[in-house]
N, C-alpha and C positions, 0 to 999 in steps of 0.2 A: 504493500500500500504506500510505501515510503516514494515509490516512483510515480505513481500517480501524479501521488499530492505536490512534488515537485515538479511536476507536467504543468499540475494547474496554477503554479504559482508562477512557474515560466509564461505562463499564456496570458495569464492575467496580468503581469508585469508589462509586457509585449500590447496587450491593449491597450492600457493605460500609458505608455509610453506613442504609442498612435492616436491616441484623444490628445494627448500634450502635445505631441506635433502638431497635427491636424488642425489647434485650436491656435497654436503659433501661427502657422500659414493663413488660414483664414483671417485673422486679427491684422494680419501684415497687409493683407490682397485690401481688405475692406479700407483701411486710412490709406494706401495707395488710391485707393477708387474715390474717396469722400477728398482726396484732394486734387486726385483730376476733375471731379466735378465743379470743387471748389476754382479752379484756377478757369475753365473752360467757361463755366458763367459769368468767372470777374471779364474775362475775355470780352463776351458777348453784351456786358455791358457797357465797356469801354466804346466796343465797335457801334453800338447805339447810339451815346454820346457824341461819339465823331459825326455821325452821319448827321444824324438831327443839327449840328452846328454848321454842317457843309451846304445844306438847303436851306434858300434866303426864303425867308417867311412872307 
């Protein structure tokens, strides 16, 4: 039984060592994203302003 239960505590280490990845990467991907969002909108506001200033009223 001694091999077993060292099986399962390999497997379960190995999970939980792939949830801690897994939650690393995601966490990374997502403020990567939340700040391309962020910069692509400040963008698109800028580009608004310009234009609106280029067209005489």
């Amino acid at each position: 039984m001694g091999i077993v239960t060292r099986a399962g505590d390999w497997s379960f280490k190995a999970f939980t060592a792939g949830l801690g990845l897994a939650t690393i990467y995601l966490t990374g991907t997502f403020s990567f994203n939340v700040y391309r969002g962020l910069s692509w909108h400040n963008a698109q506001s800028k580009l608004e302003i310009e234009e609106s200033e280029e067209q005489p009223e």
